[in-house]
Structures are given as C-alpha cells and as structure tokens.
C-alpha positions as CSV (number, residue, x, y, z in Angstrom):
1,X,25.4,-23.6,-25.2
2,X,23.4,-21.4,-27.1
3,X,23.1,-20.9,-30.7
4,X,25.1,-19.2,-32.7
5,X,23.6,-17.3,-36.0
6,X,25.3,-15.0,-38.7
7,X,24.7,-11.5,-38.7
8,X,22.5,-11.8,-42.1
9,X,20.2,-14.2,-39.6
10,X,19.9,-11.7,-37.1
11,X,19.2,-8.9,-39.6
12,X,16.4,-10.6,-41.4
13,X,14.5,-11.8,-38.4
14,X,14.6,-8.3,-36.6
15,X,13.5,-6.7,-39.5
16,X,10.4,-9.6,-39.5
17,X,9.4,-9.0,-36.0
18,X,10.0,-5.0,-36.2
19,X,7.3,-4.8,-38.7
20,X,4.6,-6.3,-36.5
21,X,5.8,-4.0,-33.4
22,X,6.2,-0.4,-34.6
23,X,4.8,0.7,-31.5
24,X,6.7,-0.6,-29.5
25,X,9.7,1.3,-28.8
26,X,11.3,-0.2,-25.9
27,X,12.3,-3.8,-27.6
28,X,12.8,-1.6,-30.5
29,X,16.0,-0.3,-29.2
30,X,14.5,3.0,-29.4
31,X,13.5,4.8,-25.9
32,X,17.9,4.2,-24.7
33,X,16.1,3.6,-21.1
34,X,19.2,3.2,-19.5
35,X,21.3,6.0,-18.0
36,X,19.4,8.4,-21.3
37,X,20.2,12.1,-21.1
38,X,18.5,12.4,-24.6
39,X,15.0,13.7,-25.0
40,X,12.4,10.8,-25.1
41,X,9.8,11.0,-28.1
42,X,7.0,12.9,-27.8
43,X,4.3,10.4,-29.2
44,X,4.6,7.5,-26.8
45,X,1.0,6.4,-27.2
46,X,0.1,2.8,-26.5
47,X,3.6,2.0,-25.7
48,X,4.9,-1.2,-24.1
49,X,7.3,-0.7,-21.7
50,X,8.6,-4.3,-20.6
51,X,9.7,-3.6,-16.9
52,X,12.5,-1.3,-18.3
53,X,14.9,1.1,-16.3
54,X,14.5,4.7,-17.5
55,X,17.1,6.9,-15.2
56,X,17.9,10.8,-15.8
57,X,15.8,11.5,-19.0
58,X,13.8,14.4,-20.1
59,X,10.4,13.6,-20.6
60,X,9.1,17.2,-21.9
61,X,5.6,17.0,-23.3
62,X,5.3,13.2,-23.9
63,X,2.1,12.1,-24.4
64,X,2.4,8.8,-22.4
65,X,-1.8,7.6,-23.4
66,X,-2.4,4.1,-23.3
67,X,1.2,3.2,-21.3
68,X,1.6,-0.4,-20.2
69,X,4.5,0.6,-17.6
70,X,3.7,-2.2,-14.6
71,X,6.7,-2.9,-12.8
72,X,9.6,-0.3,-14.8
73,X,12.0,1.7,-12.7
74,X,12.4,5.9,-13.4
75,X,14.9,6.8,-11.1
76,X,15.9,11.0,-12.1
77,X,13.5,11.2,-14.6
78,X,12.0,14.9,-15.4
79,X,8.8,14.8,-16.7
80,X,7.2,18.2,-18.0
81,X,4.3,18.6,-19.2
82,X,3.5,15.4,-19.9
83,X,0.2,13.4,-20.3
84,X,-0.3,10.3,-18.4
85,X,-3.9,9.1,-19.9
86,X,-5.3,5.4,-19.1
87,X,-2.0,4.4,-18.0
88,X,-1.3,1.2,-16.5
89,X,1.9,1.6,-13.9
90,X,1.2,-0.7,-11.1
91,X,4.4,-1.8,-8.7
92,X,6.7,1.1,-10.5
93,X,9.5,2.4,-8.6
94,X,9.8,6.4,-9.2
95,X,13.1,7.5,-7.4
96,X,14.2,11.4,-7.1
97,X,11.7,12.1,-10.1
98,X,10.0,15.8,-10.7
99,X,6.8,15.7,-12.1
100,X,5.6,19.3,-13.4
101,X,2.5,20.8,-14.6
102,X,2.0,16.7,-15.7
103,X,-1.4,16.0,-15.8
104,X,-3.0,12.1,-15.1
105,X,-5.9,10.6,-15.9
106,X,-7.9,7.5,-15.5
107,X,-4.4,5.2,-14.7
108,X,-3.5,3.0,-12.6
109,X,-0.4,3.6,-9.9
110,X,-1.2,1.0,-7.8
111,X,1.2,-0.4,-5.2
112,X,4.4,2.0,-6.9
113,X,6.4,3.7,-4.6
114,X,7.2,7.2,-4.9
115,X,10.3,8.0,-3.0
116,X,12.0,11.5,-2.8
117,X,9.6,12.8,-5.7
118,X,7.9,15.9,-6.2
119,X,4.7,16.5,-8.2
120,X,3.7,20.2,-8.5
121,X,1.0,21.9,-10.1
122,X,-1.0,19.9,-13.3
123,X,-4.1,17.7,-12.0
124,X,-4.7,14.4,-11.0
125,X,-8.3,13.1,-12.3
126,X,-9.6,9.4,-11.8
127,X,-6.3,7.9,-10.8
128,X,-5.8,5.1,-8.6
129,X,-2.9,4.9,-5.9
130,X,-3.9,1.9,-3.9
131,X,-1.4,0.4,-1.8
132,X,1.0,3.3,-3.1
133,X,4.0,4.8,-0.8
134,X,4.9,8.1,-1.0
135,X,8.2,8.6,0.9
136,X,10.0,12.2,1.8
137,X,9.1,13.8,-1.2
138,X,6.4,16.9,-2.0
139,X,2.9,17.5,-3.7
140,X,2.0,20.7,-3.7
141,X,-0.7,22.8,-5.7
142,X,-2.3,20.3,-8.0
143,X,-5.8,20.1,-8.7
144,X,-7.2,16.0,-7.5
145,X,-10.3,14.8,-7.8
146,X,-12.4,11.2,-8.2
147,X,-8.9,9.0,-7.1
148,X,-8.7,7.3,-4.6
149,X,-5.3,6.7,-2.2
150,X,-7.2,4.1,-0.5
151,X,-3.9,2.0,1.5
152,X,-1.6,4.7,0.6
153,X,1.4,5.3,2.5
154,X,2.0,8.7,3.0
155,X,5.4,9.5,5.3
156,X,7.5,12.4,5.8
157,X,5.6,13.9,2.8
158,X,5.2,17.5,2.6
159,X,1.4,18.6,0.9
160,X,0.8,22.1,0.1
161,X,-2.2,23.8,-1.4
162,X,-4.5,21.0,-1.8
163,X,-7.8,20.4,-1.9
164,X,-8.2,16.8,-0.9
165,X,-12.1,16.7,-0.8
166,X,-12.7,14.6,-3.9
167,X,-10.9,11.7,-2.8
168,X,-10.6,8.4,-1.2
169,X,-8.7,8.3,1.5
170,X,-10.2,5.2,3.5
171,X,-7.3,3.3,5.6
172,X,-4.5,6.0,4.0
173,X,-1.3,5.9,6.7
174,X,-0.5,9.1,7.7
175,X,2.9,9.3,9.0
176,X,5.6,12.2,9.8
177,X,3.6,14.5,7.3
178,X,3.5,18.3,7.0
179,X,0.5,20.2,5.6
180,X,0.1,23.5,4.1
181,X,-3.0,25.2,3.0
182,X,-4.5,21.8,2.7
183,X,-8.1,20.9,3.0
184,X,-9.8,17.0,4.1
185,X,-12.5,15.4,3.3
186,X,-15.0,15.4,6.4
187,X,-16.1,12.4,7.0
188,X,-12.9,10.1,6.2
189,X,-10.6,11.1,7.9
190,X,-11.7,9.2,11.1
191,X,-11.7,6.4,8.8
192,X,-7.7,6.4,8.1
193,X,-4.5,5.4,10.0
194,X,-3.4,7.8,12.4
195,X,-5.3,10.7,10.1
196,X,-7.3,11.6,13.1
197,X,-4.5,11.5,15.6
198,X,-2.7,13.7,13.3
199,X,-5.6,16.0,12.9
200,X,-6.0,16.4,16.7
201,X,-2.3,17.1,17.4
202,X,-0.8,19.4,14.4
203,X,-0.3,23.4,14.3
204,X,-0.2,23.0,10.3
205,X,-2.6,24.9,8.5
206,X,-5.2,22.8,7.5
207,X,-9.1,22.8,6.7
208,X,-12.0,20.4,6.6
209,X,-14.4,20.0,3.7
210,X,-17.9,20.6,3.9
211,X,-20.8,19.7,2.1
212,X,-22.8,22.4,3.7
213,X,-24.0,24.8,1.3
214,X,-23.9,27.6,3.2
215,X,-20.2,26.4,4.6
216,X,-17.6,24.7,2.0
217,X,-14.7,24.7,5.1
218,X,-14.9,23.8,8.5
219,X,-11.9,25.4,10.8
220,X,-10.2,22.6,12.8
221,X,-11.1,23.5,16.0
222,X,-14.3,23.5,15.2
223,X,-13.7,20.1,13.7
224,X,-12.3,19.1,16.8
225,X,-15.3,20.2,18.8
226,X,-17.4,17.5,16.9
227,X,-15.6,14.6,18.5
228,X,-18.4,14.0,21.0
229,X,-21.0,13.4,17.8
230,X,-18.4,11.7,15.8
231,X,-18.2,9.5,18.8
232,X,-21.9,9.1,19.1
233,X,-22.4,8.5,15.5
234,X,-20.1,6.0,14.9
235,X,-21.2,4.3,17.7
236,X,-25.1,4.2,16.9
237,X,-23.7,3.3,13.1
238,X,-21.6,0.3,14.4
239,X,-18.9,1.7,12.6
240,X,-15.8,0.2,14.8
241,X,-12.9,1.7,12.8
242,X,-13.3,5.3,13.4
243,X,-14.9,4.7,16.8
244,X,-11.3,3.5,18.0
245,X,-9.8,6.4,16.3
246,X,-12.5,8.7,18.2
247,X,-11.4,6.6,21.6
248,X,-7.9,7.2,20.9
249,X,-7.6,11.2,20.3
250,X,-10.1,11.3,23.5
251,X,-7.1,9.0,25.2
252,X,-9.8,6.8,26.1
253,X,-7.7,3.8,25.1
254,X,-9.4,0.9,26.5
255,X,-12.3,1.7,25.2
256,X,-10.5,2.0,21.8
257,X,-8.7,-1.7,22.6
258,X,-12.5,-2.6,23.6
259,X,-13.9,-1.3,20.3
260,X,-11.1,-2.4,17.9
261,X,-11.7,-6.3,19.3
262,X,-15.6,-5.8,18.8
263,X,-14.9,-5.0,15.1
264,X,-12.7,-7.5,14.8
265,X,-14.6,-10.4,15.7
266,X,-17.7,-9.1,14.2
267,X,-15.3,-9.1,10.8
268,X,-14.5,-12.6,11.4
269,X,-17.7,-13.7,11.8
270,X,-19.0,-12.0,8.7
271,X,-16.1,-13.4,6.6
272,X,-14.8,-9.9,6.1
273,X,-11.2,-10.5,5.0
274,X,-11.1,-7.5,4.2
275,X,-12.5,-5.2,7.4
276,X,-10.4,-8.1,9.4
277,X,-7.3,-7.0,8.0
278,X,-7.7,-3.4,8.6
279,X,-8.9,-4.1,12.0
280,X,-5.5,-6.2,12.4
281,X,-3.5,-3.2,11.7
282,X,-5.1,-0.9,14.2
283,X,-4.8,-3.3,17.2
284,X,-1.1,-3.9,16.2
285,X,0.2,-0.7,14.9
286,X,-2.3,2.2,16.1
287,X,-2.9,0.6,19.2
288,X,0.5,-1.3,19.9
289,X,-1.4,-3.9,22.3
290,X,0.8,-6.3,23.8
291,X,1.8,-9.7,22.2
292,X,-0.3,-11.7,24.9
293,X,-3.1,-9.9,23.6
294,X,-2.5,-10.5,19.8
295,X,-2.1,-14.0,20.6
296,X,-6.0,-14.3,22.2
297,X,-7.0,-12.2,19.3
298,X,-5.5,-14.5,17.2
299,X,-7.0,-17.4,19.2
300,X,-10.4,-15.8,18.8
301,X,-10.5,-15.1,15.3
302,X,-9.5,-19.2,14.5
303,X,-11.9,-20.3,16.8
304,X,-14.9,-18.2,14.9
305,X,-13.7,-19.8,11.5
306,X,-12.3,-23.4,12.9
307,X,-16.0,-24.9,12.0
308,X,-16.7,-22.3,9.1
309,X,-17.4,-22.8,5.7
310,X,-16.7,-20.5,3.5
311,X,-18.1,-20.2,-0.2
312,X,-17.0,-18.5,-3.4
313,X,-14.9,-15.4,-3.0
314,X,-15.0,-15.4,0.4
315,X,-12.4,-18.7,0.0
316,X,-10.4,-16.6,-1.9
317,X,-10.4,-13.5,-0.1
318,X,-9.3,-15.6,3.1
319,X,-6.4,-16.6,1.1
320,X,-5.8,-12.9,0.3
321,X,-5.9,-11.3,3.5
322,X,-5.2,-14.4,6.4
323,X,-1.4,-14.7,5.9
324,X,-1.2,-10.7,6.3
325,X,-3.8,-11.0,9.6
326,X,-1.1,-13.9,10.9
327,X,1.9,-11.6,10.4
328,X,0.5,-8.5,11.9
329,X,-0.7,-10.8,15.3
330,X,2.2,-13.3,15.8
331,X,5.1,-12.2,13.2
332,X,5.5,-8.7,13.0
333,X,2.9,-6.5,14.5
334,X,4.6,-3.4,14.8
335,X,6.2,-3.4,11.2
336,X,9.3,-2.8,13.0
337,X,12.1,-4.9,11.0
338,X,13.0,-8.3,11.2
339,X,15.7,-11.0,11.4
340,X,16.5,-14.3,10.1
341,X,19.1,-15.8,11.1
342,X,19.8,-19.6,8.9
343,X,22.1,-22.2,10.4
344,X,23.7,-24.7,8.6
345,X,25.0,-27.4,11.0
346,X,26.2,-31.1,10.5
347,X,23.2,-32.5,13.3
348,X,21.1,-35.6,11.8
349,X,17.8,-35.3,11.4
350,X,16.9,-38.3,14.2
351,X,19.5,-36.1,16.6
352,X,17.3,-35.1,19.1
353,X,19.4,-34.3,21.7
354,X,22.3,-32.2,19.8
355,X,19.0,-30.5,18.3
356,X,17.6,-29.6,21.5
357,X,20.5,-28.1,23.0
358,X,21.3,-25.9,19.7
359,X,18.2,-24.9,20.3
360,X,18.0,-24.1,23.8
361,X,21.0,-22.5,23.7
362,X,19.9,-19.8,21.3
363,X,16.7,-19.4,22.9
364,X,18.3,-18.4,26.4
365,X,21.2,-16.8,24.6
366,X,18.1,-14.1,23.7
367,X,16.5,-14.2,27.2
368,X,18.9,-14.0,29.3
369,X,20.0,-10.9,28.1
370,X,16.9,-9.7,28.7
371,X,16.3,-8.4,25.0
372,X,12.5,-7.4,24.0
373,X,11.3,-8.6,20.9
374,X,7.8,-8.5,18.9
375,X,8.1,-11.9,18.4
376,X,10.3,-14.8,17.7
377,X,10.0,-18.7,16.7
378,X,12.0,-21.4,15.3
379,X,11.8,-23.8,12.6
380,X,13.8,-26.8,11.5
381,X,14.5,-28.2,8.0
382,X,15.0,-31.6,8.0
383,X,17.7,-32.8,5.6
384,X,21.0,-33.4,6.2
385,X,22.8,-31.7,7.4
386,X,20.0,-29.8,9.6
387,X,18.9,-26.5,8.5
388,X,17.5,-24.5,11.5
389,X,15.7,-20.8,11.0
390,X,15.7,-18.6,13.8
391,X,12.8,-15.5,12.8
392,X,12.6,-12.5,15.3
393,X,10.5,-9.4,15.0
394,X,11.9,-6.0,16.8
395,X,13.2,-2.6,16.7
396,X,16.6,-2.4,15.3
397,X,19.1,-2.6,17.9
398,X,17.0,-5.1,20.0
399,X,17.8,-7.3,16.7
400,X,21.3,-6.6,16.2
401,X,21.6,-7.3,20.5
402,X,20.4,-9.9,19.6
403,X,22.5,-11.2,17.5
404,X,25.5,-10.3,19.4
405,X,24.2,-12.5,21.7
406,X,23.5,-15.5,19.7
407,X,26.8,-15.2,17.9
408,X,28.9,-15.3,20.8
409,X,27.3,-18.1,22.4
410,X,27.9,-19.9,19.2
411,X,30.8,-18.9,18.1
412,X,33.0,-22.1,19.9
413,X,31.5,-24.5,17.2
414,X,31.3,-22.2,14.0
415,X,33.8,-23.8,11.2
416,X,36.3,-22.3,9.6
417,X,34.1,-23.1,6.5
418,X,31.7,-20.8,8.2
419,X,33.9,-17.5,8.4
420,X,32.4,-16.1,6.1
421,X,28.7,-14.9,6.9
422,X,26.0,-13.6,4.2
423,X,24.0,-10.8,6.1
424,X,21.3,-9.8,3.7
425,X,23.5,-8.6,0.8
426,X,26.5,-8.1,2.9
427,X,29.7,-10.2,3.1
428,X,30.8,-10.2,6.9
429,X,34.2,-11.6,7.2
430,X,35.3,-11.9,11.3
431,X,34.3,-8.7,12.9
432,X,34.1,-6.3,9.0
433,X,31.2,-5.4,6.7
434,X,32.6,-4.8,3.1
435,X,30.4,-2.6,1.3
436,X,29.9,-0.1,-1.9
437,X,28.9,3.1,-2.0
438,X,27.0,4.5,-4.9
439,X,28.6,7.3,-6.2
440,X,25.8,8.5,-8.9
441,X,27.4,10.0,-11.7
442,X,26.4,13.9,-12.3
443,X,24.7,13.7,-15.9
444,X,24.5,16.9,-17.8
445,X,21.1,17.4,-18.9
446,X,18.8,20.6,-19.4
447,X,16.5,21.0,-16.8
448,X,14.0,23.5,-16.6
449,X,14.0,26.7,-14.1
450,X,10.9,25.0,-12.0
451,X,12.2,21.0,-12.4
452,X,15.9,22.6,-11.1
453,X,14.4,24.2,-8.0
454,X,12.0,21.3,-7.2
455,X,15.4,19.1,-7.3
456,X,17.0,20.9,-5.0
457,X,14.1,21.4,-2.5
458,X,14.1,17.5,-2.7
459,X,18.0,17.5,-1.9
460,X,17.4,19.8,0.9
461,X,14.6,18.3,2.7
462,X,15.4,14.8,2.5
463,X,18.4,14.1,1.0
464,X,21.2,16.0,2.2
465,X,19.9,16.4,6.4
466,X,20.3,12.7,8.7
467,X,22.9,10.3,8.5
468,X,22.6,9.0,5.1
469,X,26.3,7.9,4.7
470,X,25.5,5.4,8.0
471,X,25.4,1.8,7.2
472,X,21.9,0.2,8.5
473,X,23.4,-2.7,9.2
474,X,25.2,-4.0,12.5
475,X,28.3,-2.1,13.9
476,X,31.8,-2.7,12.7
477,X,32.7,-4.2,16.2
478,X,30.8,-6.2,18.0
479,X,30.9,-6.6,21.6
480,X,31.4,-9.9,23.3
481,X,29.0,-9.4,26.2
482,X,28.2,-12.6,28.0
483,X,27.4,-13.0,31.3
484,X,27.1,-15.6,34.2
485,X,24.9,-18.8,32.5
486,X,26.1,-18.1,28.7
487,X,29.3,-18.3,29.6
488,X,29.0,-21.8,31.1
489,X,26.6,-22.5,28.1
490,X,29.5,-21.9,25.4
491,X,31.9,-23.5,27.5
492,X,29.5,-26.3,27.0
493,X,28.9,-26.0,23.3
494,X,32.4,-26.7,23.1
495,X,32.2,-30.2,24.1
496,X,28.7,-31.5,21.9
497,X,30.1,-31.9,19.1
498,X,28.0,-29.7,17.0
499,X,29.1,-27.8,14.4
500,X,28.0,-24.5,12.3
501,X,29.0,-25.1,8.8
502,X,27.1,-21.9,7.7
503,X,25.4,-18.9,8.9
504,X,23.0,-16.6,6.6
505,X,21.8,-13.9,8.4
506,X,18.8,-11.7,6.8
507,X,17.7,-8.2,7.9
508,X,14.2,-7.2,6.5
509,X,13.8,-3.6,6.8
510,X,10.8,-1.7,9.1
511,X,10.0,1.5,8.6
512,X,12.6,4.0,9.5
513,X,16.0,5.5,8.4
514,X,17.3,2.1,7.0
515,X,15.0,3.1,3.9
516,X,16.9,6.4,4.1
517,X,20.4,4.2,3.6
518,X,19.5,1.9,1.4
519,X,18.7,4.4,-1.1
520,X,22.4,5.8,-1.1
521,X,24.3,2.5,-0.5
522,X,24.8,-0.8,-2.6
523,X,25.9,-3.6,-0.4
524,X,27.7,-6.9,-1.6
C-alpha cells in the first residue's frame, strides 16, 4: 500500500517543488491538457511537456520556443498563429489538427505522425521530419525551405502551391498523393520511393526545379524527356538507387531487379547499413520480387558479412539497420499486415511426437487451401505447458483465410477454457467480436473562419467517404470450409490427446484502410 499523507503534507511539498518549476506548466496543473476547450497561454516558452494528451484546444498565437514535446498526443487541437521555434517533438501523434498561418523553425518532428491534419499557409524553415507520416490530410501554400523529409511517409496527402525545391526529399514514400501547383526538386526525385513513378504517370499539375539561371522550372514532359541522360548518368555515377527507379518508369524491370541487387551487395560489402536498408525496401516493396528471390538476397548479403569484421560505428549501425533488412526479406517484405497466432497447449516440452503433429497440422491446414502468404514460420517456447507462435505475413484476407483455416482444423481439441480468444484488442467469444465505438463528443469551442473550413475539407476528403464504420478485423461469421485431407486431419486431432488451453491471436496492421478504422473505433 501506498502512503497516506495529510493534506497540510501535500500542501507544503507542492508549494516546495512549484518554486523550482515555474516553467513548467504541465506538472503544474496548468495547461488542463485533457479534453481543454479553454485558450492555452500565450507564453509557452521553454515548456516541458511530459508526454501529455492535449485534445480540442485553441492554441491562438502561442509562442511554443524552446518546447520539449517528444512523445505528447494533440488530437483536435487548433493552432493559429503560433510559433514553433527550436522545438523538440519527436514520435508525437497530431490527429485531426489545423495548423494556420503557424510558422516552424529549426525543430525537430521526427518520426510523428500527422494523420488527417492540414497545415496551410505560415512557413516551414530548418525543420526536420525524418521518418514522419503524413496520412489523408493537406499542405497547401506554405513557404519550406532548408528541411529535410528525408524517410517521410507521405499517403493520400493532398499538396497544393508549394515550392518543394529547398528540401530533402531523399528515400521520401510517395503514396496515393495529389499535387497542385507544386514544384520538385530536380535531381531527387529519382532518388525517392515511387516519386519517379509518380512523376511519370500523373496528370496533376506539377513543375520541376531548376538551377538554371536562365530557367527556374522545367515542364514535366520535358522532365520526362531526360530519362535517357538520367539513365546514363546514374549509371556512369554508380548511383544504384535512382538507376532502378530510371529502369522501372522505362518498364525495363529486370534490369531494375539487376541493378537494385548490384547496389545491394556493393552496400554490404561497404558496411553500408544504411544504403542496405534502403536498397532492401526497393527490391521488396518497389520491386515486389518474389520470396525465393529475397531469400538468395538474403543468403548473399550473410555470406558477404559471415567472415566480416566490423569496427566502431559500423557495429552499431549493423545493429540499427540488420533487424529491419531481415524483416523486409524473410518477414514482411511487402508491409502488407501481419498475424500471430499464440497457442497455449498442455504438450511437454520432450513431446516430440504430439508437437510434430500440432505442427503439421497447421502447416497443411494453410497449404492445402492453397492460401498465398509473404511469409510464414513457427517457433516454440519451451515451458510447460508448450507455447507455440505461428507468424504469417500477407494481404488481409489471405490472413483472415487463413485463420479460418487453422481454426477449424483445430477446433476438435480447443478447451472450454479456451472459448474465449484475445484477437489484438478484441474479445472473440464463439463466432462474435464485441467492440466500442467511439463516439467523440462535439466540444463547443471558437474556431476561426479559415480553421472551420480547413476542418471540414478534412471531414470531407477523408473522413466522411469509405467504410469507416467497418470493423478491420475478421467477419462476424466464419465459414467452416474444409475439404478432403483436413477433414480426416481433424478427425484425427480428435484422438491425440492434445489440447488448446488458449489462443491469442494478433493482427498487426499494413498499410491500408485498417488505419482508416482504427482511427474511429476502440476495440476491447
């Protein structure tokens, strides 16, 4: 138990500890970050922000100088007119937050997510955004320069009047993005994820920077029309990465696939992590090459470093980078989602045979139905009872096919103890899926003409069109469908003796509309 102390107590030693903090407000008492409709202060300089919540609260000309923010959650926050200056907000969540005539300077967003946000006019000057996502939300006519968006995740983002020559935008994703009025640096875009492929196929009206005195923009077919000396050049430079991209747009793929594995083991070889791991990404995600592939890719890159020494950083760099390179070539290449599936059974560890047949039998109960997966292996815990994790990589439905699968092979020597089943958050009793909804409560604040229309363009694009009331998880029902050997095979379960005390079932999202779901549903 903890102690107890007398109100006097309390009293005095908040008042001792207050005077040493003044500045900051947040264990203070002072900002209400929870569910505020109240205006924040104004003066907010050098403020500590503790991984706080902030949700629905007017932030109109704060000057936010000097923030420590990493890690705090602003879910329907209006900022207007505020300054963010030397702020550190690195793996912040901003949710359904406007950002007007704001201006930023010299901070640090990196690895936050920005999802269904728009930030419109202000400027953005010596930020950094690496590793960032932006998801379905808007930038439009703000001045940014010296930043750099290098890993930045930019998907079903609309960018309007920009001018995007001033930045870093090595290895940026491009994804399901619309453009307007917006102009790209030269040289970097062949150096980006799908940049050049989006470039090559879009009717959105869009320019290319140029350092030409006599020419600031190039047109983009005239851009286009340089893909022959792009090709050339990058090739004479050794540069790998945007010679695949080149490749690719030319539909010249296996000389792309030729290219990207030329990179990649000259990466190895050089012990650079770094290059390695973007060179991992293209083959598995740009290029989609086949599993088989991955795997002698894989094979290749440990037998260049099996007898290797490595020295300094470059030790810690491996360390970095190597479990990424192992997921994107044997886990999950495709960033499609995944599945674990967690069985508790009553098998002893020195077992073999009931093992091997719980284990065969979920391994044909996924090939025989002829499901395709990225990938899939299986590991065993051993204590007592056995623990056994099955871990499968592949679009959606294959993964919830899948699982129908498994589950009715197994389902002859689940427990009663086991009728309950965790799947991710989700308690699935027999064939139901309980869940919440979130019903956000309307707060009554004042929102300015601009903020109030930014809002509602957010509502409109992203918000409000899809199936955002669909659950992402498996369907209500699920259908028994078992044919010729699994039938015999849970027949055969029947008789072994083994027993399923416990299932946890995991679903780690990809890419796609779950993110869409998850924002509007709570699950337990």
């Amino acid at each position: 138990m903890f102690e107890d102390f007398s109100p006097s107590e309390i009293q005095n030693a908040s008042k001792t500890i207050y005077e040493h903090i003044l500045r900051d407000f947040n264990i203070r008492g002072q900002l209400k970050s929870s569910n505020s409709v109240d205006e924040m202060p104004k003066d907010l300089r050098g403020t500590i922000f503790y991984q706080e919540t902030f949700e629905a609260g007017n932030w109109n000309n704060c000057d936010l100088t000097d923030v420590s923010g990493n890690g705090t959650l602003f879910r329907k926050n209006d900022f207007y007119q505020s300054l963010f200056n030397n702020v550190s907000m690195q793996y912040c969540n901003f949710s359904n937050d406007i950002f007007q005539e704001c201006n930023f300077s010299g901070s640090n967003f990196a690895n936050s997510t920005f999802a269904y946000c728009a930030i419109q006019k202000g400027a953005i000057y010596g930020c950094s955004f690496v590793g960032t996502e932006f998801y379905s939300g808007i930038i439009r006519d703000i001045s940014i320069s010296s930043s750099t968006f290098e890993l930045c995740h930019l998907r079903k983002m609309l960018l309007e009047d920009l001018d995007l020559r001033q930045l870093t935008l090595n290895y940026t994703f491009f994804e399901n993005v619309i453009m307007k009025n917006v102009c790209l640096p030269f040289i970097q875009i062949p150096y980006t994820f799908n940049g050049l492929q989006y470039v090559f196929s879009t009717n959105d009206s869009i320019t290319i920077s140029s350092h030409n005195p006599n020419k600031k923009k190039i047109e983009l077919d005239e851009y286009k029309n340089m893909i022959t000396d792009f090709t050339i050049f990058f090739n004479e430079q050794n540069q790998y990465f945007p010679l695949v991209n080149c490749y690719i747009v030319q539909k010249k793929i296996d000389l792309a696939i030729e290219c990207n594995e030329t990179g990649l083991i000259k990466s190895a070889s050089l012990h650079d992590f770094r290059s390695l791991y973007f060179y991992c990404i293209q083959a598995s995600q740009i290029l989609k090459i086949s599993r088989e592939k991955r795997m002698l890719l894989y094979s290749k890159i440990n037998s260049i470093l099996s007898d290797e020494t490595l020295y300094g950083g470059e030790y810690h760099q491996f360390y970095l980078y190597f479990p990424r390179i192992k997921q994107l070539l044997f886990d999950t290449p495709n960033n499609n989602p995944a599945m674990t599936l967690t069985l508790h059974t009553n098998i002893e560890p020195d077992d073999y045979n009931k093992l091997s047949i719980l284990l065969s039998s979920i391994e044909q109960a996924t090939r025989k139905r002829g499901i395709i997966l990225d990938s899939k292996h299986i590991e065993i815990r051993h204590n007592s009872p056995n623990i056994i994790d099955f871990f499968c990589s592949g679009q959606y439905q294959q993964l919830v096919d899948n699982l129908q699968g498994i589950y009715c092979v197994l389902e002859p020597i689940i427990t009663d103890l086991a009728n309950i089943i965790t799947i991710g958050g989700v308690a699935w009793k027999g064939t139901k899926i309980l869940y919440n909804e979130v019903h956000n409560k309307q707060q009554k604040k004042k929102e300015s003409t601009n903020i109030k229309k930014l809002r509602e363009e957010i509502n409109q694009r992203f918000l409000n069109n899809g199936n955002s009331n669909e659950s992402p998880l498996i369907n209500v029902n699920i259908e028994k469908i078992i044919i010729g050997e699994l039938i015999d095979l849970k027949e055969y379960l029947k008789k072994t003796g083994i027993q399923i005390m416990g299932i946890d079932i995991q679903f780690l999202d990809g890419k796609e509309d779950p993110l869409d779901n998850l924002y509007h549903h709570s699950f337990y």
